[in-house]
C-alpha positions as CSV (number, residue, x, y, z in Angstrom):
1,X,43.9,139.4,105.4
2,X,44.4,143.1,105.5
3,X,45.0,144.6,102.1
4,X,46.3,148.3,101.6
5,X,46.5,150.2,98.4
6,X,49.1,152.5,96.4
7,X,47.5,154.8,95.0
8,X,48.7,156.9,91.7
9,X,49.6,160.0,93.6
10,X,51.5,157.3,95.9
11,X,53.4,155.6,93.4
12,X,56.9,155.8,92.4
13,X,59.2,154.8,89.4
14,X,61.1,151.9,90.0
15,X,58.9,150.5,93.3
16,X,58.8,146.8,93.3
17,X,56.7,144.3,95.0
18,X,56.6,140.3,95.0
19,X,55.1,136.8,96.3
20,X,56.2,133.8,96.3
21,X,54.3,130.7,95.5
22,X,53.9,127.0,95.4
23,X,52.2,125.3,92.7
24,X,50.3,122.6,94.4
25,X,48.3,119.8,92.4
26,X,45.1,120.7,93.9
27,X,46.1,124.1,91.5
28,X,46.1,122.5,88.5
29,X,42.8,120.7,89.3
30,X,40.9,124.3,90.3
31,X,42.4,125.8,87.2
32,X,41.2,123.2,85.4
33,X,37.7,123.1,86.7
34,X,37.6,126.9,86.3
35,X,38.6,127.6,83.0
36,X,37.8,124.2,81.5
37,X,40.9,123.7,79.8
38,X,41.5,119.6,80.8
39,X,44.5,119.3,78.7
40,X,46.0,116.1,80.5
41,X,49.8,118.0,79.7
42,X,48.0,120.3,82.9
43,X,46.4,117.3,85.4
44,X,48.8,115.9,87.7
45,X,47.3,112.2,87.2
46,X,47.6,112.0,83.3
47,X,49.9,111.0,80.8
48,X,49.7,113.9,78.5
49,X,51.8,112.7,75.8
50,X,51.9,109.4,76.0
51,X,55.7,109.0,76.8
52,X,55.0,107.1,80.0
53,X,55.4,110.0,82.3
54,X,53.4,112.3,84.7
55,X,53.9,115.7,83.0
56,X,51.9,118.0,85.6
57,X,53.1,121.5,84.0
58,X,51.6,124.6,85.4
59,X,49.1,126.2,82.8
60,X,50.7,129.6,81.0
61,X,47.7,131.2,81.8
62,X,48.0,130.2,85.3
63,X,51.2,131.4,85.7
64,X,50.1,134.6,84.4
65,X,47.3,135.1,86.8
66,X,50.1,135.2,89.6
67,X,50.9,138.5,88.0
68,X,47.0,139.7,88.7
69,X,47.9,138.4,92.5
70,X,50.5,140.9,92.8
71,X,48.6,143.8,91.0
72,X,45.5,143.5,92.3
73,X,46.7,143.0,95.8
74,X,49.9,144.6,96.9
75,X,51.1,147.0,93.9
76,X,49.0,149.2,92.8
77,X,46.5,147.0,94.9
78,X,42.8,147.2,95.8
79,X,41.1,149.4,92.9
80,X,43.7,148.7,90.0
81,X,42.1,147.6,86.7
82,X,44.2,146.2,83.8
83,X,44.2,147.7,80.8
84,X,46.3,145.4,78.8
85,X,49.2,142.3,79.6
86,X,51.8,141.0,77.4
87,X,53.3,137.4,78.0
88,X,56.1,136.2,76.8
89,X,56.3,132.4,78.2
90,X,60.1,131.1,78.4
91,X,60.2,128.0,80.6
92,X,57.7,125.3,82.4
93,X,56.8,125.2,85.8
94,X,55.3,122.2,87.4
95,X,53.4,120.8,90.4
96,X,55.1,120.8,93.1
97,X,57.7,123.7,92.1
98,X,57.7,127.3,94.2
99,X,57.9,130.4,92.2
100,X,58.8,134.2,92.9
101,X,56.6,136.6,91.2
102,X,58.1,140.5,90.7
103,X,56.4,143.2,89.4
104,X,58.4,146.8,88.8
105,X,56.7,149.9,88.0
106,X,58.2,151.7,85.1
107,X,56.0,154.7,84.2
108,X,53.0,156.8,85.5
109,X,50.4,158.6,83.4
110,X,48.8,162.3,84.0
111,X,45.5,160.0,83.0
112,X,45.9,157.1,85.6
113,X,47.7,154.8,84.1
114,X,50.8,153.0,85.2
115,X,53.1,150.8,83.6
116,X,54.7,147.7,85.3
117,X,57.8,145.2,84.3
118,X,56.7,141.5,85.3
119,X,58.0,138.6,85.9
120,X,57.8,134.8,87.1
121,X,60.8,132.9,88.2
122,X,61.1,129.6,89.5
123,X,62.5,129.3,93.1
124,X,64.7,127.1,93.3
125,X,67.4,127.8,90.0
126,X,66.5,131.5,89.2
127,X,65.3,129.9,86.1
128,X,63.0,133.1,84.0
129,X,59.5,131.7,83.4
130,X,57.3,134.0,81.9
131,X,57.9,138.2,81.8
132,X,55.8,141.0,79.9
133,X,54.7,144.5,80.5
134,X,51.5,145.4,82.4
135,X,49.2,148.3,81.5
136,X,46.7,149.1,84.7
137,X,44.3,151.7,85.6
138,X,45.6,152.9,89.4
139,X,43.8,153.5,92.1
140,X,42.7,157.0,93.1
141,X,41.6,156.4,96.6
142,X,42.9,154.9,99.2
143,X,42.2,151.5,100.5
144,X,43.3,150.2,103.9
145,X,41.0,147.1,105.2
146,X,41.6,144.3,107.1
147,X,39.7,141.2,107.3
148,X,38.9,141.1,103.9
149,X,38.1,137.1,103.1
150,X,36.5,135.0,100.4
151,X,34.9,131.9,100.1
152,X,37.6,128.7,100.5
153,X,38.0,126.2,97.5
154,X,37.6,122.3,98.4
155,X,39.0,120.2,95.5
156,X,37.5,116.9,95.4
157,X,39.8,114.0,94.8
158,X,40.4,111.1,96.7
159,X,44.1,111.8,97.4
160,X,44.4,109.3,100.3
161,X,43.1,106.6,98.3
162,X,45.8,107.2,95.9
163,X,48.2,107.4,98.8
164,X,47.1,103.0,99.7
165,X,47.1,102.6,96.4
166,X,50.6,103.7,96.1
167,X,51.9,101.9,99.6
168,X,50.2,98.4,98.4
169,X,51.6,98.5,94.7
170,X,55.6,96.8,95.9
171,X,53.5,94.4,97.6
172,X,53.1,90.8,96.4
173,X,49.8,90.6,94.3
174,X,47.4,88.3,97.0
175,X,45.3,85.6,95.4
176,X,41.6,86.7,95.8
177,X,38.2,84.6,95.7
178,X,35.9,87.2,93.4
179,X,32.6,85.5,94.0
180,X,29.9,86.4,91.5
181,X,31.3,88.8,89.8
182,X,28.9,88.7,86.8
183,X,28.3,92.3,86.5
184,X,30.3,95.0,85.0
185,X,31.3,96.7,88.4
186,X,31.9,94.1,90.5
187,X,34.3,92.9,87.4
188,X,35.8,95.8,86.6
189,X,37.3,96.6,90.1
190,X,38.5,93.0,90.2
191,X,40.4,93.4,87.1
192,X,41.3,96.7,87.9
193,X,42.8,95.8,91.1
194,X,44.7,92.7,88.9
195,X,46.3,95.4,86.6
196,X,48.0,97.4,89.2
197,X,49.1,94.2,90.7
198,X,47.2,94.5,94.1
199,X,45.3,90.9,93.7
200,X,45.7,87.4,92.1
201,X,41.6,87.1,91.0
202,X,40.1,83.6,91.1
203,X,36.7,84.3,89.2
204,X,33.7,82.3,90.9
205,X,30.1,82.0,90.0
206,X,28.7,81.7,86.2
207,X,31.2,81.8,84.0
208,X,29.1,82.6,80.9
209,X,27.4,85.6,83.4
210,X,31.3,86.7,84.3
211,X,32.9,86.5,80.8
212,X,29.3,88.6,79.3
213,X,30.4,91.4,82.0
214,X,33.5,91.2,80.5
215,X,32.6,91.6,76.7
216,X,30.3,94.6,77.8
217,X,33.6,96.1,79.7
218,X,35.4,95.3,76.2
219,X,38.4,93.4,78.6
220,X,39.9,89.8,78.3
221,X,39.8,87.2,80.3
222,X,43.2,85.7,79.4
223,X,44.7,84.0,82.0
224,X,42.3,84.5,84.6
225,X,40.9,81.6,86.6
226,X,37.1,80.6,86.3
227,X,35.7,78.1,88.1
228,X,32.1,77.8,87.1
229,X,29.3,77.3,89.8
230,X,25.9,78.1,89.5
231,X,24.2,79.5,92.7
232,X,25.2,82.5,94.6
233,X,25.8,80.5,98.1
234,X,27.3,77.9,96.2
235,X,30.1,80.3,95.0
236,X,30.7,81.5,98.5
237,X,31.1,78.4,99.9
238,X,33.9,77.8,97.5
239,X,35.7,80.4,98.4
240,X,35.8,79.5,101.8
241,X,37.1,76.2,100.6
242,X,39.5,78.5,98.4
243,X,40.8,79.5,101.9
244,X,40.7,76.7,103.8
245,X,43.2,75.0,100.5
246,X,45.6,78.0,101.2
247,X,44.6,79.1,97.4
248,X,43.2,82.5,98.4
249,X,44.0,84.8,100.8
250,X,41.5,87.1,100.9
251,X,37.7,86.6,99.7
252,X,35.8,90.0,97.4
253,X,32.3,90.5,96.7
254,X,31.1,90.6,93.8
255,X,27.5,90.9,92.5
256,X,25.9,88.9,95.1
257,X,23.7,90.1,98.9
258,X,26.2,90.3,102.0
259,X,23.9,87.6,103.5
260,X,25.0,84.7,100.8
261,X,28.5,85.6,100.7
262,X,28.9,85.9,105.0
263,X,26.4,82.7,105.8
264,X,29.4,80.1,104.6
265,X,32.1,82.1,106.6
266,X,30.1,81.7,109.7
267,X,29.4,78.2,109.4
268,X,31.6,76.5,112.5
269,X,32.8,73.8,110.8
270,X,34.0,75.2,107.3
271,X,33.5,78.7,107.7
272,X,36.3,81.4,108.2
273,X,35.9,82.2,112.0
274,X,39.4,82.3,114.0
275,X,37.4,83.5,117.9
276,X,36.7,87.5,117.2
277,X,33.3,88.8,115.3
278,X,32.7,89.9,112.0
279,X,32.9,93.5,112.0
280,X,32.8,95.7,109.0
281,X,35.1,99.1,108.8
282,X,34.5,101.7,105.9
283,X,37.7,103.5,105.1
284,X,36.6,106.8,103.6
285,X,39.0,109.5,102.1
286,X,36.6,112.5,102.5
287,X,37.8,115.3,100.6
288,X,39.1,118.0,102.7
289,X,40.3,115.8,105.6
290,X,44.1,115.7,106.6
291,X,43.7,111.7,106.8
292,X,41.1,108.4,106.2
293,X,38.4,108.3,108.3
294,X,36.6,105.2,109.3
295,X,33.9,104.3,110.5
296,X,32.5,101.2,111.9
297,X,30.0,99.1,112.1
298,X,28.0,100.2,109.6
299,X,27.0,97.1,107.4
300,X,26.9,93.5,109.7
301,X,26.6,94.3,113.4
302,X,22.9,95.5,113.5
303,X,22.6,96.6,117.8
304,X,26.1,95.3,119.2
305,X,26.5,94.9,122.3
306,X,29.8,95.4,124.8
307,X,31.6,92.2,124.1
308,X,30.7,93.3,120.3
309,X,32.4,96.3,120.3
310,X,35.1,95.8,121.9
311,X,35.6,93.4,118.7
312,X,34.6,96.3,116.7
313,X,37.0,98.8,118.3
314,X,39.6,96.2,118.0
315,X,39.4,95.6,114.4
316,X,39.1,98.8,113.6
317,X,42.5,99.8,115.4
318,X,44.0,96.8,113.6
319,X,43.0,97.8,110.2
320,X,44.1,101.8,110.7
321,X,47.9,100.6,111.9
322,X,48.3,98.1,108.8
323,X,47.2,101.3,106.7
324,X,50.1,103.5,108.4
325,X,47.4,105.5,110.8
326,X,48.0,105.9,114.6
327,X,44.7,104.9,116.0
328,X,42.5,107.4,117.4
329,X,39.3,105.9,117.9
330,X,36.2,108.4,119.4
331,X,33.2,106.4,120.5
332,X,30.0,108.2,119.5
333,X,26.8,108.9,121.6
334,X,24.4,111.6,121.3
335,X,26.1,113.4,124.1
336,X,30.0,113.8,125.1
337,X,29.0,113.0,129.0
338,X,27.8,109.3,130.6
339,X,24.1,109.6,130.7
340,X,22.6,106.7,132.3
341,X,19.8,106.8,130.3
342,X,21.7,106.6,126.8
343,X,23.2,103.4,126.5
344,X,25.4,104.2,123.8
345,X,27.3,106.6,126.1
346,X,27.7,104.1,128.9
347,X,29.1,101.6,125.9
348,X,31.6,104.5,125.3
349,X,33.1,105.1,128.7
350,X,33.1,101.5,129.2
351,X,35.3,101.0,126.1
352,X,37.2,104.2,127.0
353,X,38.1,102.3,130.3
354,X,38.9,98.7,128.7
355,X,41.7,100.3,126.4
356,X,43.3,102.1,129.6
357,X,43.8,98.7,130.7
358,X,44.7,97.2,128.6
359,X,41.4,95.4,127.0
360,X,41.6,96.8,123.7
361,X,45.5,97.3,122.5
362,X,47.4,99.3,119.7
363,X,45.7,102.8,119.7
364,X,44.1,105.3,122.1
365,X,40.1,105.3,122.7
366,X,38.0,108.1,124.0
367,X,34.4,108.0,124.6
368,X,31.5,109.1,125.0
369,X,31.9,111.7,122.1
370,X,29.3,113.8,120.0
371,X,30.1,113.6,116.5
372,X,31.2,117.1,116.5
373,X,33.6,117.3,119.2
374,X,35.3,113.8,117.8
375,X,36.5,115.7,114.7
376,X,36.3,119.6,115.6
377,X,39.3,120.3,117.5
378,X,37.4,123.6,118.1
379,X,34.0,122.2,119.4
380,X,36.6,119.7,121.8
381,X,37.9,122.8,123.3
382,X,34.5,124.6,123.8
383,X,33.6,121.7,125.6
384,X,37.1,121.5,127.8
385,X,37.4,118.0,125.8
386,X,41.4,116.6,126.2
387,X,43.8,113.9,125.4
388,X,44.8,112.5,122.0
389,X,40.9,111.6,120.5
390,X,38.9,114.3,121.2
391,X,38.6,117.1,117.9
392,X,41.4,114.5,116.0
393,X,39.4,111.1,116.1
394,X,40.1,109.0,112.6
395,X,38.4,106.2,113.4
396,X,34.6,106.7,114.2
397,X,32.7,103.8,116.2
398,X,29.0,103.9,115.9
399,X,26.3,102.8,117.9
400,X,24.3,101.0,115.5
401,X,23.8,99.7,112.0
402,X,21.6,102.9,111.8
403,X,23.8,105.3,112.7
404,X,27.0,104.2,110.7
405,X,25.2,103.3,107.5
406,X,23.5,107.0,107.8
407,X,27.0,108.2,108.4
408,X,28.8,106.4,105.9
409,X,26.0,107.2,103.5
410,X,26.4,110.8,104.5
411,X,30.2,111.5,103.8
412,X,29.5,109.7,100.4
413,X,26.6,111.8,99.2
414,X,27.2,114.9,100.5
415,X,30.5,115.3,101.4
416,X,31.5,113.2,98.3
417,X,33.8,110.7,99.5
418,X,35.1,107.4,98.4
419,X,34.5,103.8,100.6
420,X,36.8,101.5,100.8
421,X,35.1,98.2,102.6
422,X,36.5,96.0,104.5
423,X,35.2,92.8,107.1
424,X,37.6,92.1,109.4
425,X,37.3,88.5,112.0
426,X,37.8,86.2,109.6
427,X,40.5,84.5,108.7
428,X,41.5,86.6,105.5
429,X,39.9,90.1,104.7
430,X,37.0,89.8,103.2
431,X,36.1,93.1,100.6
432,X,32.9,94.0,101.1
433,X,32.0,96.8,98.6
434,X,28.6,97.5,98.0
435,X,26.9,96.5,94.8
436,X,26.3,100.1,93.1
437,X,29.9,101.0,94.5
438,X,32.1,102.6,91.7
439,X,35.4,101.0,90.1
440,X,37.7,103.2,92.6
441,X,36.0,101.9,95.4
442,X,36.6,98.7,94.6
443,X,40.3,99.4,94.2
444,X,40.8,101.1,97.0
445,X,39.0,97.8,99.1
446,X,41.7,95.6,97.6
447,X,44.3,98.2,98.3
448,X,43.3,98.2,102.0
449,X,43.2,94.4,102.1
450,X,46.6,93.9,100.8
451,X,48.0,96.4,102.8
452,X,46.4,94.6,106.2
453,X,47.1,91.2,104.9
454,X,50.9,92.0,104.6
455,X,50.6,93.8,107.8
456,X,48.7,90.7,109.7
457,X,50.1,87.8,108.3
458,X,52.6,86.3,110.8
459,X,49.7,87.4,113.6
460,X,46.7,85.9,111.6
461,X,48.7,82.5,111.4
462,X,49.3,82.6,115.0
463,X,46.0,83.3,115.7
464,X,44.7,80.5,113.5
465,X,47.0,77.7,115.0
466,X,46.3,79.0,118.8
467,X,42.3,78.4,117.7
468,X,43.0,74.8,115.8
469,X,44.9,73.7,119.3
């Protein structure tokens, strides 16, 4: 940005200056987390006033500081200091509104002051916002710089979680098999997920362990099935039968070890297999990212081999079209080139080569790729990397339990995303959220299983009746 001055000696009566601006959410959240005003009139996810509606107006004093944009940066500019501000506030601005902001000089002082008419307007009706007189100290020297930067803002909220939440709402609620859910997380996303209408809950396990996680959430139970089994492998097994009775369409884990709730899914006989592995897909909304990210296998496949992740890849192009992604899948290795002595990148090019004919279906797949030239358009170029995947890759296949869990673990902790979890091969989706995972997770899981289920059903029932023949 280059950023040039007027200085008192410069300015004239009557000059002018303006911006325009658009008064994005992520706004109201750094204003908020700035000056520590939370008032839920000002957060574009609350109900302020209780009337049922998402109020999301702009902050006076946010408005205001638009003014300081325009002072401090274009007229007077670089070395201005305010002396003094009136406001006088007429109308609201909201999220998602664009406003012109003018500022007028009207009077310059022997001592270096300057006086300047401002005003706010919103764009689109002419509509006068907020106007007032400003008092500034100008500059006395000149200022011509460019490349003056500062340090980006990264607000972290999880909006492409709220984006499934928002496509799987109109959807029918499915009928879920919660299996242990005798803790207060694992109930609470359940319930959760029931109130915005994403699942149908069918409560398994102990029912005096559920309904004390539900007095310690302070929630109800009313009208909620229970059926009451003691055991953890005995709970899973009944929602396989669940299943199998055309009761439940998708299995959730509750407070209970992967191991117990997968063992009765893979038994042959009553298990849930319809011909393609278990895989497991995390579908992380990392702050910052233009879309969901996921990655896979990162919780069941420990050392997959070829036939495995082909399944894997497979899946995991499944689950991003019935979330509304176009598939870009980059197949990770240590290095972007086939080394004969790294398995994982032979894996890769060997995968890369199945999907070009025609072996793996519904999205593109590019491999072997470091991790940084999979999502750095930038690093892809430095390394004269092409075609749709490489610097743009939203679905990430590892090459190991290790390196996805590490991954997965990574974009949670310290680039503070949100999981969703997902196991995909069996005959419903089966949410697999970890034990510690929060509420939100949880909800997003049963988003992303209703969204798939809607999106799969008429192939899942062919597939089923192609394996019974």
């Amino acid at each position: 940005m280059r950023l040039i001055n007027r200085t008192l000696d410069e300015l004239q009566i009557g000059e002018t200056a303006e911006i325009r601006r658009l008064i994005t959410p992520d706004d109201l959240y750094s204003f908020a987390a700035v000056s520590g005003n939370f008032n839920p009139m000002h957060l574009p996810d609350a109900d302020g006033d209780g009337d049922g509606q998402i109020e999301s107006v702009a902050p006076g004093m946010f408005l205001a500081s638009i003014f300081s944009a325009v002072l401090g940066t274009q007229l007077p500019g670089p070395g201005s200091l305010y002396q003094r501000q009136t406001l006088n506030f007429h109308a609201r601005a909201h999220a998602g509104e664009e406003v012109i902001c003018r500022v007028r000089v009207t009077d310059k002082q022997a001592d270096g002051t300057v006086t300047l008419a401002t005003e706010l307007r919103r764009a689109g009706d002419d509509a006068l916002l907020l106007d007032g007189e400003a008092v500034l100290q100008a500059p006395q020297r000149k200022f011509d710089r460019d490349g003056i930067e500062v340090p980006g803002l990264l607000v972290e909220r999880h909006r492409h979680f709220d984006m499934l939440l928002e496509q799987a709402r109109p959807l029918p609620a499915i009928p879920t098999a919660v299996i242990c859910p005798d803790e207060p997380n694992s109930l609470g996303g359940a319930l959760k997920a029931m109130e915005a209408g994403i699942i149908t809950p069918i409560l398994i396990g102990d029912a005096a362990a559920i309904r004390g996680a539900a007095e310690t959430l302070g929630r109800a139970l009313d009208g909620v099935e229970i059926i009451d089994i003691k055991g953890d492998l005995a709970a899973a097994q009944r929602g396989c039968r669940l299943v199998h009775e055309g009761r439940a369409a998708a299995v959730m884990k509750g407070h209970l070890h992967t191991d117990d709730l997968l063992r009765p899914m893979l038994d042959k006989a009553e298990g849930l297999r319809i011909g393609r592995r278990f895989t497991h897909v995390f579908v992380m909304d990392v702050p910052g990212q233009p879309e969901p990210v996921l990655v896979t296998d990162a919780a069941i496949n420990i050392a997959p081999d070829l036939a495995t992740k082909v399944d894997i890849v497979q899946n995991a192009i499944d689950l991003a079209r019935s979330i509304g992604l176009v598939p870009r899948a980059g197949v990770l290795s240590a290095v972007e080139t086939v080394n004969p002595a790294i398995q994982s990148s032979i894996d890769a090019a060997l995968l890369s080569k199945m999907a070009e004919r025609g072996q793996i279906r519904g999205g593109e797949v590019d491999g072997p790729l470091a991790m940084d030239n999979a999502v750095n358009m930038g690093a892809a170029r430095i390394k004269g990397l092409t075609g749709e995947v490489a610097g743009r890759a939203n679905i990430l296949v590892v090459p190991g339990i290790d390196a996805g869990n590490m991954l997965a673990k990574q974009l949670a902790f310290m680039s503070h995303a949100e999981g969703a979890g997902l196991v995909l091969g069996a005959r419903v989706p089966v949410i697999l959220n970890s034990r510690s995972d929060s509420v939100a997770s949880r909800l997003a899981s049963c988003a992303v299983a209703a969204l798939h289920h809607a999106a799969t059903g008429e192939t899942m029932a062919a597939l089923r009746k192609e394996v019974a023949q």
